[in-house]
N, C-alpha and C positions, 0 to 999 in steps of 0.2 A: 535815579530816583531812589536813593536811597533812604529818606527819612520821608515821612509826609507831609513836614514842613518844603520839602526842600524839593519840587518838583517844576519841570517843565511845563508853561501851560498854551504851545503851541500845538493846533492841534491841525492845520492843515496842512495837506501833504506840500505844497508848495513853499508856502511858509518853512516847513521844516528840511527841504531842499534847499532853500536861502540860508538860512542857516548854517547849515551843512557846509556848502560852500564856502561862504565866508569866515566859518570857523577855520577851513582848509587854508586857505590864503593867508589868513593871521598868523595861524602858526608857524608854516611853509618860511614868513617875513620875517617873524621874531628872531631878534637880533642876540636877544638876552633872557633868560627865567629868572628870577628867585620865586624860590619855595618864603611864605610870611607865615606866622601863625596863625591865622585865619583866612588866608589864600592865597592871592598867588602877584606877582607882580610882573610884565611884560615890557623889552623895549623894543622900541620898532625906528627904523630910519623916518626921518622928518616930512619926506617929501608928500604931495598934495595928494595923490592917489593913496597914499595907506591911511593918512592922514581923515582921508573919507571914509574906508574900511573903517577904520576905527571909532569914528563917529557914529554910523551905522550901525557896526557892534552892539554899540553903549545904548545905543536905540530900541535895539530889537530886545535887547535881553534884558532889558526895562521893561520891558513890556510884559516877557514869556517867563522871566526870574525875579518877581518882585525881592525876593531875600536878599538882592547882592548890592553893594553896594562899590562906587565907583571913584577913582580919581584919577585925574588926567593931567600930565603936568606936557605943556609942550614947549620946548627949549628955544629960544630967540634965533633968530634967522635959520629958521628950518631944520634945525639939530635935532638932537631924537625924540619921540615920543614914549614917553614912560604911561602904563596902562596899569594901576594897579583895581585888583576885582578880591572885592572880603566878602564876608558873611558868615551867617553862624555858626555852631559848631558842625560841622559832617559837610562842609561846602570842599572841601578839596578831595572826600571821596567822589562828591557829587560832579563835580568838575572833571575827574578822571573818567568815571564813568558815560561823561555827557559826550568826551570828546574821544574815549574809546569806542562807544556808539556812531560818529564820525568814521571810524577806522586812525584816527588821531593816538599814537603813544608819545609816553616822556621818551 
């Protein structure tokens, strides 16, 4: 929460255990990073179980991070998933800190 644009607005503890989780498993999966000038880009293997995570993801933090903005490319017969997550300026402090909050480092 570093700017007051730029905060989380989950506020049940359950919720933010989901969360939690699933931010764990994402990253735990992520196959690949880049560092973008406004955030960050993720790939993840094809198959139908991250394929859900990742949907879910895109879901939940629609919801809890209106600022971010998302695109998803998924590669023809189950190849990788490319996750890229932008937003305004101070989102990859914001990000660091969301998922150092996790116990999550680069």
């Amino acid at each position: 929460m570093t700017d007051g644009r730029l905060c989380c607005t989950l506020n049940h503890p359950l919720e933010i255990v989901r969360r939690g989780s699933l931010l764990k498993v994402l990253y735990e999966s992520t196959l690949e990073r880049r560092e973008l000038e406004r955030g960050f880009a993720f790939r993840f293997h094809g198959d139908a179980a991250t394929e859900r995570r990742v949907f879910e993801f895109i879901a939940m933090e629609r919801d809890c991070c209106q600022f971010l903005s998302f695109q998803l490319n998924l590669a023809k017969q189950r190849g990788s998933i490319w996750l890229t997550v932008e937003g305004p300026d101070g989102v990859k402090e914001f990000a660091r800190a969301e998922m150092g909050r996790f116990g999550l480092r680069e």
